[in-house]
PABAKE-940287 format. One record per residue (C-alpha): residue number from 1; chain; x, y, z. Coordinates in steps of 0.25 Angstrom, whole numbers, padded with zeros to 4 digits. Example, Ala and Ser with C-alpha at 12.3 -4.5 7.8 and 13.67 -1.06 7.14 Angstrom:
- 1  A  0049  -0018  0031 $
- 2  A  0055  -0004  0029 $
***
This chain:
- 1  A  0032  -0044  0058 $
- 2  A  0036  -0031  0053 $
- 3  A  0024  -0023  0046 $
- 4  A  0032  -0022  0036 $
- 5  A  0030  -0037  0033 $
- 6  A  0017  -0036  0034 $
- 7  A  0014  -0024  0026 $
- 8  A  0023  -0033  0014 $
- 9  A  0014  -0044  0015 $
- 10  A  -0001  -0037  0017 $
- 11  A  0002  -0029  0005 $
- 12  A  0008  -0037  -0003 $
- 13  A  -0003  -0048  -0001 $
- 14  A  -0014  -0037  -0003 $
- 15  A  -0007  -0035  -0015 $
- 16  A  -0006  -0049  -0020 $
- 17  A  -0022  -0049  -0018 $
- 18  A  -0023  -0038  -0026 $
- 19  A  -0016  -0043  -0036 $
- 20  A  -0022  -0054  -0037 $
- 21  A  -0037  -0049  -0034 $
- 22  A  -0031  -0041  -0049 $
- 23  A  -0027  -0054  -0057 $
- 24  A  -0041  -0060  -0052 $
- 25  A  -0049  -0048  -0057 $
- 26  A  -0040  -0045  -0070 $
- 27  A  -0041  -0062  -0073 $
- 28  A  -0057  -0060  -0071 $
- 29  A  -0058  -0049  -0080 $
- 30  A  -0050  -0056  -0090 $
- 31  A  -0059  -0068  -0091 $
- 32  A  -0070  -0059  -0090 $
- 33  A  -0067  -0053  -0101 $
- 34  A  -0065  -0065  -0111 $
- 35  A  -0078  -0069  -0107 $
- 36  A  -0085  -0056  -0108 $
- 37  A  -0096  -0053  -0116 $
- 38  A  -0097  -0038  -0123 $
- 39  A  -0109  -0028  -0122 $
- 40  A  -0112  -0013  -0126 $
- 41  A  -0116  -0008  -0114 $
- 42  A  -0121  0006  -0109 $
- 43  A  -0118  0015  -0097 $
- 44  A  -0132  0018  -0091 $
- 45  A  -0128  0023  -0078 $
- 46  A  -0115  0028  -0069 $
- 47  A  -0119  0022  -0055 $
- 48  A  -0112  0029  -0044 $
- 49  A  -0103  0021  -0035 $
- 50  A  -0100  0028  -0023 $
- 51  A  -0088  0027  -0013 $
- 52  A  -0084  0033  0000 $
- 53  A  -0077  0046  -0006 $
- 54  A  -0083  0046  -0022 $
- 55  A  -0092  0041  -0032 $
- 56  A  -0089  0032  -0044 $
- 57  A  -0097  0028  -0055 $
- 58  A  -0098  0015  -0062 $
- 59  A  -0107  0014  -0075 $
- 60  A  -0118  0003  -0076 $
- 61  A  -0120  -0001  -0091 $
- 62  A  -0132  -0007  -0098 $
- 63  A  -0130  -0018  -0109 $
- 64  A  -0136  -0029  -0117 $
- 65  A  -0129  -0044  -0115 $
- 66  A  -0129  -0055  -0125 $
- 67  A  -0142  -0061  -0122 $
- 68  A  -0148  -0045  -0124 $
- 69  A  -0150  -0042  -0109 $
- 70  A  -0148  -0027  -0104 $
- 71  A  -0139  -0029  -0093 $
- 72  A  -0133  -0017  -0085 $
- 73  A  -0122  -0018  -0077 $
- 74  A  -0114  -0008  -0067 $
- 75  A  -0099  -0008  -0068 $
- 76  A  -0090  -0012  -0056 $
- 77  A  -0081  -0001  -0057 $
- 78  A  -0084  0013  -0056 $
- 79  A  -0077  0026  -0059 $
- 80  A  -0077  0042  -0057 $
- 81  A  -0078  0048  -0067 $
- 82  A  -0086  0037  -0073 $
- 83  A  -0082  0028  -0084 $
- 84  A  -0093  0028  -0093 $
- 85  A  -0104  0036  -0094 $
- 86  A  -0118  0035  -0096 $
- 87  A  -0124  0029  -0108 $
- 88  A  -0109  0027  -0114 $
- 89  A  -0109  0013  -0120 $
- 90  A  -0101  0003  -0113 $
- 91  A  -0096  -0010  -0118 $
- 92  A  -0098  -0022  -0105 $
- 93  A  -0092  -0036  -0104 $
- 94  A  -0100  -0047  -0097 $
- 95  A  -0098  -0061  -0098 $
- 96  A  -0110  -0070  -0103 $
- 97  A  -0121  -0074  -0094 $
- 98  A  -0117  -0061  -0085 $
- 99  A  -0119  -0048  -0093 $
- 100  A  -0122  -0043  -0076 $
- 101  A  -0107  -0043  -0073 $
- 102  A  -0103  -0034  -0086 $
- 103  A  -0093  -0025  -0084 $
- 104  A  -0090  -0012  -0093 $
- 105  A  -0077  -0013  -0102 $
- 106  A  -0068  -0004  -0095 $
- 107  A  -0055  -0006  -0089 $
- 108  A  -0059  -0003  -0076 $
- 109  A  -0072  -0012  -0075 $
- 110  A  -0065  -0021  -0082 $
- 111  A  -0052  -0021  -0075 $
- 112  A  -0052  -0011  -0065 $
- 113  A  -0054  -0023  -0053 $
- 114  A  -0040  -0028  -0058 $
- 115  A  -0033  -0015  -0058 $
- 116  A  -0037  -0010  -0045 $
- 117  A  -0033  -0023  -0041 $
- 118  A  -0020  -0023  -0046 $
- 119  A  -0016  -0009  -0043 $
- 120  A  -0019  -0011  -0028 $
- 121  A  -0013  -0025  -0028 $
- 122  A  0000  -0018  -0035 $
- 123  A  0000  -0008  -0025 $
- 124  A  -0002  -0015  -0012 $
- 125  A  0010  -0026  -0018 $
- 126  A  0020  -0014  -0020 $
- 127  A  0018  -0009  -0005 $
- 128  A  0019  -0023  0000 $
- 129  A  0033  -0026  -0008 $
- 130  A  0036  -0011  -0005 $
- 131  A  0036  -0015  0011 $
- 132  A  0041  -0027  0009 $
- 133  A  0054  -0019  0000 $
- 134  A  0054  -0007  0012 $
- 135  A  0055  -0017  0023 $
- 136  A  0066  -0024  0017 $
- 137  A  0074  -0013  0015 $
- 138  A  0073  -0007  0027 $
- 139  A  0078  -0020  0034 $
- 140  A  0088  -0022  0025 $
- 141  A  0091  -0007  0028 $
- 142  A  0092  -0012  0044 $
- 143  A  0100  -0024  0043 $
- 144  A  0110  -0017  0033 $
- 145  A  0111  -0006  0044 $
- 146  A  0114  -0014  0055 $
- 147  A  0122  -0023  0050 $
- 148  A  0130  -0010  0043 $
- 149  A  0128  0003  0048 $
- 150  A  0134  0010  0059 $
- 151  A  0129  0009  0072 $
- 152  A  0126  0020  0080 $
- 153  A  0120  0026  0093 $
- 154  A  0111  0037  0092 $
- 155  A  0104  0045  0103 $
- 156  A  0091  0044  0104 $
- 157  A  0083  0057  0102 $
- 158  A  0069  0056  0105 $
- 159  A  0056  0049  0100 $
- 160  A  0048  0055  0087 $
- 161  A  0036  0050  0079 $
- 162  A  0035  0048  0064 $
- 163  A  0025  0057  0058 $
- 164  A  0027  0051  0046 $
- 165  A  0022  0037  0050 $
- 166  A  0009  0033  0055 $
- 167  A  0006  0020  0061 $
- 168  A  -0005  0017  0067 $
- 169  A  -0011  0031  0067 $
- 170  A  0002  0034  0074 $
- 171  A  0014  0039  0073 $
- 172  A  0025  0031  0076 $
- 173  A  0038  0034  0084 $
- 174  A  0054  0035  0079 $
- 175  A  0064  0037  0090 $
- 176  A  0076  0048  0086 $
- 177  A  0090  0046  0088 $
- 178  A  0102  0055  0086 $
- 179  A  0118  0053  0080 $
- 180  A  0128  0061  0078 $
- 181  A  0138  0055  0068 $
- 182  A  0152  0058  0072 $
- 183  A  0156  0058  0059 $
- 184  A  0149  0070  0055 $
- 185  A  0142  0076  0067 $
- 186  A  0131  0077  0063 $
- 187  A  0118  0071  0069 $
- 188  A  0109  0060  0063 $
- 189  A  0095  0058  0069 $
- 190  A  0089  0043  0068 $
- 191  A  0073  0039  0070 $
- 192  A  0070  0025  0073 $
- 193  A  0061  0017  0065 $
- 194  A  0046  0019  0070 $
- 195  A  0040  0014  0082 $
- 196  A  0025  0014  0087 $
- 197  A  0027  0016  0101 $
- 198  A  0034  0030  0107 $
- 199  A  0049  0022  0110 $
- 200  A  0052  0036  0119 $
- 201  A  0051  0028  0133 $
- 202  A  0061  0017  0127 $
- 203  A  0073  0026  0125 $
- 204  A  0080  0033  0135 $
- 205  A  0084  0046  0131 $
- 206  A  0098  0047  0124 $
- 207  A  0099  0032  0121 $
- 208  A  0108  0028  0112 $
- 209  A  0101  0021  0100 $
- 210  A  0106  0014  0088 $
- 211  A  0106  0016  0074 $
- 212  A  0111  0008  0061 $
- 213  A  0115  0020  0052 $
- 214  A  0119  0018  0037 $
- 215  A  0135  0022  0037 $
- 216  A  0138  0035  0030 $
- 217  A  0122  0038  0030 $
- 218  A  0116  0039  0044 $
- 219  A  0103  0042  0036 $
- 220  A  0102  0026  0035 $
- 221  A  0099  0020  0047 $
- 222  A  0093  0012  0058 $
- 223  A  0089  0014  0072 $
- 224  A  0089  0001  0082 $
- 225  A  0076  0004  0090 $
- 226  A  0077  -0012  0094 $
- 227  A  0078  -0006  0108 $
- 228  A  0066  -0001  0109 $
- 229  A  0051  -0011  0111 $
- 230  A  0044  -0017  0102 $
- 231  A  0029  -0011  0101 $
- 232  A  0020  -0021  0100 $
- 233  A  0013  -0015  0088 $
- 234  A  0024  -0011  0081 $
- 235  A  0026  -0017  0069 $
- 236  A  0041  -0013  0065 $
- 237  A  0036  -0006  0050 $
- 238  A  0046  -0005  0039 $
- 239  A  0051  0009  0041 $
- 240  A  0055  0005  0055 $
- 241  A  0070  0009  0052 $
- 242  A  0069  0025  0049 $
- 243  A  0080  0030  0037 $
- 244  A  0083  0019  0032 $
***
């Protein structure tokens, strides 16, 4: 299976959870808030929340509740700079019978869960239809090619890697071949698609390879490494075809 399958459908489906994990927690609020009780409330304290590389602060907020019970409570989200500040009245919702689970009114406290949600779900959604889009393209790319292009021989030049790719903390390898179009005289040089294993000892030097070119636009093309072994770990990634 081509990793570009599976890129579509782990991020599409991570996506989809993150979506939905959105309309649970934008649903819960809803109903939260039909149900909610409101109390003044005040900010007695910004209690720090501490991650690996800063500090955030959430407020905790004093209040009374129906029955005249202080209640303090500690907000779920927390921000840098703060939101509130010390002694700043605040209004809370809780629902009856749970004055403990109040949350501030604030869009964030209120629907920040939702957001969060949905702006990760909608990213990891659009990469997922992004490959799925890519791949296609490049296949269709491949099959127009070699049903019609021109064919060519090229000459093989000589193995290079892609710095501009890492895979796998390495860098994965492109074989070069050379064409003079006799048209023109001028010389085109072609890379392969890459590949995670060093093809050198597979290609005898000057071998004659073939490449699918686009006609009028040598710029376009595809390169038939078919000759060359399957690695068992390669997993054939979208931008298999260079140029295309």
């Amino acid at each position: 299976m081509r990793i570009s399958s599976v890129l579509k459908y782990v991020f599409t489906l991570i996506g989809v959870a993150l979506l939905t994990g959105a309309a649970f927690s934008y649903l819960d609020t809803r109903s939260f808030l039909a149900e909610a009780v409101q109390a003044d409330g005040t900010v007695i304290a910004l209690e720090p929340v501490h991650s690996s590389n800063s500090t955030t602060y959430r407020p905790r907020v004093r209040f009374q509740d129906a029955a005249g019970r202080a209640v303090e409570v500690s907000s779920s989200t927390s921000s840098n700079p703060p939101s509130y500040s010390v002694g700043e009245t605040v209004r809370v919702f809780y629902r009856r019978g749970a004055p403990e689970d109040a949350r501030p009114d604030g869009y964030f406290s209120l629907w920040g869960v939702a957001t969060i949600l949905a702006a990760l779900g909608s990213v990891f959604a659009l990469i997922g239809a992004g490959v799925f889009v890519f791949a296609h393209v490049i296949q269709k790319r491949e099959q127009e090619l070699r049903a019609s292009g021109l064919r060519i021989s090229t000459v093989f030049q000589g193995v290079e890697r892609n710095m501009l790719v890492r895979l796998n903390r390495r860098h994965p390898f492109r074989v070069l071949t050379q064409w003079q179009n006799p048209s023109t005289s001028q010389v085109h040089v072609f890379r392969s698609r890459n590949l995670l294993f060093d093809p050198s000892r597979f290609i005898e030097p000057g071998r004659q390879i073939t490449v699918f070119i686009e006609r009028g636009n040598p710029s376009r093309y595809f390169m038939d490494v078919s000759f060359l072994p399957e690695s068992a770990s390669d997993p054939k990634f979208p931008w298999k075809f260079s140029q295309l």
